[in-house]
N, C-alpha and C positions, 0 to 999 in steps of 0.2 A: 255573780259572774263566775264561771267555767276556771277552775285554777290549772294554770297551765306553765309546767317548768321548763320545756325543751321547745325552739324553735329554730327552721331551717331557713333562710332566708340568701337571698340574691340580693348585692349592692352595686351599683354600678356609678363610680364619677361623670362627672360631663366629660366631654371632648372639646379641647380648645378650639376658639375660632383660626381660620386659617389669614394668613399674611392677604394682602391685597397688593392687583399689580396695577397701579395707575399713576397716569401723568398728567399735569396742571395745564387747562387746555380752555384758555380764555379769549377774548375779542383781541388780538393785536399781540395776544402771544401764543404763538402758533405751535410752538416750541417746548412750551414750561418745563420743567423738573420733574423729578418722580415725584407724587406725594401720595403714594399705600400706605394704609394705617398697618397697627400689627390687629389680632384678633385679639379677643377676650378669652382671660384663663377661666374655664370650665367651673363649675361646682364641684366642690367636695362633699363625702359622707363622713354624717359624722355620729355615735350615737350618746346620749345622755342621758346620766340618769334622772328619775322622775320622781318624786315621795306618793305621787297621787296613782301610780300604776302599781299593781302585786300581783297581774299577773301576763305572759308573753301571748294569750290569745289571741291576739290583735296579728300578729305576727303568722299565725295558720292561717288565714284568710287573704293576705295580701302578699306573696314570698318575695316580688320582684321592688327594687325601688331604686329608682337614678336621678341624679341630682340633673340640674339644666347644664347646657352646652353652652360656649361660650361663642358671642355674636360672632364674624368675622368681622375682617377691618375694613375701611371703604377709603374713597375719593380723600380728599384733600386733607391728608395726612388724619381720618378718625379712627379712633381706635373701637373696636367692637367692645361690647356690655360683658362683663364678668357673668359667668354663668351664676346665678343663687347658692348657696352652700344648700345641702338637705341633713335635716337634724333629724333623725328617727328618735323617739322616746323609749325610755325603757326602764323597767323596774331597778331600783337600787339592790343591789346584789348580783345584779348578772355578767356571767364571763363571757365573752369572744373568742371562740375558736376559728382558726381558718379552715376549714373540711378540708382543702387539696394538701395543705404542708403539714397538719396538725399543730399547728402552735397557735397557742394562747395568745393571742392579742391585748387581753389589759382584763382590768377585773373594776367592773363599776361598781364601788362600794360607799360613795358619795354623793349628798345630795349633790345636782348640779357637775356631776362631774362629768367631762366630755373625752370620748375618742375618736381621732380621725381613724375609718378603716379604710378608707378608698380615696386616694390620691386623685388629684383631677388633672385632667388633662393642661399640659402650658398652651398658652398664644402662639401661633406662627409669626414670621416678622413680613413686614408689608417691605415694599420695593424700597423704601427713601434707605431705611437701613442698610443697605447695599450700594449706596451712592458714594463714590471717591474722587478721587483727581483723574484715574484714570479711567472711569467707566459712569460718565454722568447722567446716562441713559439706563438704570438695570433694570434688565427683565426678572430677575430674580426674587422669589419669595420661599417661604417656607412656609408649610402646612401644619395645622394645631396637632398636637399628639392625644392618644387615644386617653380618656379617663380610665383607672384603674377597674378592673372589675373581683368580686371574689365571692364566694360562697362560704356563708358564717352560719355557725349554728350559736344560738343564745342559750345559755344552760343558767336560769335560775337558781341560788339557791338562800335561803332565806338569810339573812344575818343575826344571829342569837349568840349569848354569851353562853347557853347551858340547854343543853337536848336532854331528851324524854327520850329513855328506852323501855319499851315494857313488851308484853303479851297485848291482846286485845283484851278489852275489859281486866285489864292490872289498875284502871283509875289514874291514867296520865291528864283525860279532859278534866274528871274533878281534883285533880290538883292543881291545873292551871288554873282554872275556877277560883278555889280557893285562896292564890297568893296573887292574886292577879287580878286586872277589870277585864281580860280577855272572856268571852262565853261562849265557846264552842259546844256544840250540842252534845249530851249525855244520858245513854241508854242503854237499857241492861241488854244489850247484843251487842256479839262482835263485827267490828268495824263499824264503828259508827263515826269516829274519825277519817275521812276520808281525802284529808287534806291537809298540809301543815296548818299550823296554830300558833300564833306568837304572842306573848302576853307581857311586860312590863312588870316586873316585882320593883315596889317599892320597899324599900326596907325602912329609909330615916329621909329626913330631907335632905334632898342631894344627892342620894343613894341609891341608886337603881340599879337592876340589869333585867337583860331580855330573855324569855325562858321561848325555847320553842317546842312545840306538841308532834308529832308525827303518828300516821298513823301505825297501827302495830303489827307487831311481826308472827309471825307464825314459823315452825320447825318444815323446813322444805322453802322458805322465803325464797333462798334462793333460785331455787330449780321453779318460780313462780306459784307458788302457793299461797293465797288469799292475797295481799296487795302487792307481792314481790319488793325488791329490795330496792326499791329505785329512790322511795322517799330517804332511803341512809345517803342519800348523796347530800342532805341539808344538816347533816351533824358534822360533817367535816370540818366545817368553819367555827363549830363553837370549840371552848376550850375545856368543857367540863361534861361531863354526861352523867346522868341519872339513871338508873337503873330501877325502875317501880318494879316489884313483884306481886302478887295477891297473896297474903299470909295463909287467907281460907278460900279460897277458892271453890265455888257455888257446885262444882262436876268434880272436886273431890281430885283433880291431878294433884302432881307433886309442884311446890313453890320453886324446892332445888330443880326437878325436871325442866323447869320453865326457864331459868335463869343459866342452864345451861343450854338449854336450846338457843334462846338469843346469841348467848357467847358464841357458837360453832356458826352462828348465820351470818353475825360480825366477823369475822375469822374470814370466812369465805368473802365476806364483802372486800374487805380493806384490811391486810394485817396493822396498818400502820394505825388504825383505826379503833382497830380491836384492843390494842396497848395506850390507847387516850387514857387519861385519868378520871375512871368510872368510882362514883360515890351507891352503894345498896342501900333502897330504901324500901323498907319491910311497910307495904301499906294494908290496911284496912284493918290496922290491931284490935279495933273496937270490936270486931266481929268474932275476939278471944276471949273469953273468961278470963277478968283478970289475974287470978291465980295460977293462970297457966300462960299468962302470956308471955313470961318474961324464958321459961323452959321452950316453948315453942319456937321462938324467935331464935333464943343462942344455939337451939337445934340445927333451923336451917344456916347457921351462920357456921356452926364448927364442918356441917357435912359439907360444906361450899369452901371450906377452908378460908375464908375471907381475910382479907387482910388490909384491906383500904376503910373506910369512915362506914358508919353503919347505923341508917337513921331509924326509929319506928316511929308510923306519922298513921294519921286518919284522914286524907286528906276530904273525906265528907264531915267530920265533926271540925275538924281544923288541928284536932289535936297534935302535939309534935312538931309543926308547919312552922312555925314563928321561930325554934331553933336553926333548922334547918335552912332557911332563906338568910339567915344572919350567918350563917355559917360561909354557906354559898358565897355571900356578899363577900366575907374577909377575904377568902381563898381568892376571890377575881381582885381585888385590893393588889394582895401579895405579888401574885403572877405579873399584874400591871405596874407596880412599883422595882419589881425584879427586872423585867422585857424594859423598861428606860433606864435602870442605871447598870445593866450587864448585856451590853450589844452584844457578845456572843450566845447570851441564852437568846433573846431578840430575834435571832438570824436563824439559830436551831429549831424553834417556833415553827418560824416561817418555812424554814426547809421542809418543816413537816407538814406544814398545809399542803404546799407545793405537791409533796409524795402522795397524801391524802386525797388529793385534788386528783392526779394521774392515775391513781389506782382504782380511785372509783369510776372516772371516764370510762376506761380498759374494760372493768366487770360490765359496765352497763352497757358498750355496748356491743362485747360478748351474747351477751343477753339478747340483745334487739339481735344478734346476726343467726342467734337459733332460733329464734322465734319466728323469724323470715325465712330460715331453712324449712321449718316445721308448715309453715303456711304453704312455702313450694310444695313442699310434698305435698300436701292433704289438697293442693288445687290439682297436681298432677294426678292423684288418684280418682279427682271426679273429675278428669277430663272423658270424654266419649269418644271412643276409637274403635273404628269397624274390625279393625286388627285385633281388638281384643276378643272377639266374639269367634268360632268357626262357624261360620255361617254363609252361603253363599248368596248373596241379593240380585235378581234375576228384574229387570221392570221388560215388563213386554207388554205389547200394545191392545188394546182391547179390543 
């Protein structure tokens, strides 16, 4: 199925039923009481997460959706039917935005978790409601109020403890591969990932975490060059990022060239993003003489001036792989046993998601607003206009 992260969608509440205006009107009482029911309160919208959906397609096909209205009220004091609630599904990881206010609405990050986005309309009250000492006859009722409406956009993004950064073809699919039962396809071209990738590392029993795949980036990512920057909106939420390089690389660039290319495309993406806690991992050592590998590798490390953790792995042989994942593992350990017993790193976290979250919204869609500039134009330039021509068009009769 079609993997799809961004959708626009229309919700709409029911509308409560309205009050009803009637009076008890039987053999030998000619006279009776008020007895108007009130109406029924509307359906609400609600959405939830699902474990069984991964991707918002569902959602470009269908934009508009409203829950039922609520019956009105009738005769002899009945109250009208509750409109049905409407539950839309929807992948685990996905945020709610309101498109008219721009606020974030909630973030479904649980199975089974539920949000109301659309209020539903209340009941009106029927005539009995309005009966006293001094007016035992009312005419009076009130009308059910409108259900809420609002326009959301759904922004997928994957939930993983540790992202893949790399080039294309740096061997992020065969490293998930290799620590992982994930299988995403792997092939000596670039872009052959074309879609996130999430895989499970086991390390010991009881010990996991989630690693996710994106596909890879290229120098100019931003300004849309080969798959543009939009899949960096699913590293936000991990807390560790990976950094693949190709040691050898097959066309003979530079590793350091590569690894700073990504940094300036991260930069430009998200700065709050660009300073996440990125671990370099020098892949495909096998492809070095051993004798040189160890010179090669502290080469690219001193000209990159590196200063954070620094793996050399094979991740087609598996070589180095089995450090690395245990390493990973402690480090999410640390951070998680730090984030519960130090609320204020906890909250600092969080605030950085938050900035993370905003910053990538902002770039992307910056993004969609030039590429919808760039489309005006290029439609405006094949539009056909007699004005553009000097030419004078004469029809005369035959």
């Amino acid at each position: 199925m079609k993997f799809v992260d961004e959708a626009t969608i229309i919700v709409e509440a029911g509308k409560g039923g309205h009050g009803c205006l009637s009076f008890r009107r039987e053999k030998y009482v000619p006279k009776g009481g008020p007895d108007g029911g009130d109406g029924g309160d509307g359906g609400s919208v609600y959405l939830e997460a699902d474990e069984a959906l991964n991707t918002l397609i569902d959602y470009r096909f269908q934009r508009k959706h409203k829950a039922q209205n609520g019956e009105p009220g009738s005769g002899r004091n009945c109250t009208g039917t509750k409109g049905e609630d409407l539950v839309l599904p929807v992948p685990v990881g996905t945020t709610v935005v309101d498109m008219d206010t721009h606020e974030v609405l909630g973030d479904l990050t649980h199975v089974g978790q539920r949000l109301k986005v659309a209020q539903a309309g209340f009941h009106g009250l029927g005539n009995t409601r309005f009966k006293s000492s001094v007016n035992r006859a009312p005419r009076q009722t009130t009308k059910g109020s409108e259900g809420e409406l609002r326009n959301l956009r759904l922004e997928l993004k994957v939930l993983a403890d540790v992202g893949l950064l790399g080039m294309p073809n740096a061997g992020k699919s065969t490293f998930i591969r290799s620590v992982s039962a994930a299988r995403p396809k792997v092939a000596d071209y670039p872009f052959t990932t074309l879609v996130p990738n999430l895989g499970v590392v086991s390390v010991q029993a009881h010990q996991s975490f989630v690693i996710a795949d994106i596909p890879g980036l290229i120098e100019g990512a931003a300004e849309g060059a080969g798959l543009g920057i939009r899949f960096l909106k699913h590293l936000v939420r991990t807390r560790l990022l990976l950094h693949l390089v190709d040691v050898a690389p097959y066309d003979g660039s530079s590793p350091v060239e590569s690894v700073r290319a990504i940094e300036h495309e991260l930069e430009k993406f998200s700065e709050t993003l660009a300073n996440r806690e990125r671990w370099l991992v020098l892949n495909k050592v096998d492809m070095i003489a051993e004798e040189d590998r160890d010179a090669r590798c502290q080469a690219i490390v001193d000209e990159l001036s590196w200063e954070g953790p620094v793996f050399r792995i094979s991740a087609l042989s598996g070589e180095g792989t089995k450090p690395l994942v245990q390493a990973v593992m402690r480090w999410i350990e640390e951070q998680a046993e730090e984030e519960a017993q130090n609320p204020e790193f906890a909250e600092r976290e969080a605030a950085r998601r938050r900035q993370m979250d905003e910053e990538a919204r902002a770039r992307i869609e910056s993004e969609r607003q030039a590429r919808r500039a760039a489309r005006q134009d290029d439609d405006d330039d094949d539009d056909f206009d007699d004005d553009d021509y000097d030419v004078e068009v004469v029809y005369a009769p035959e």
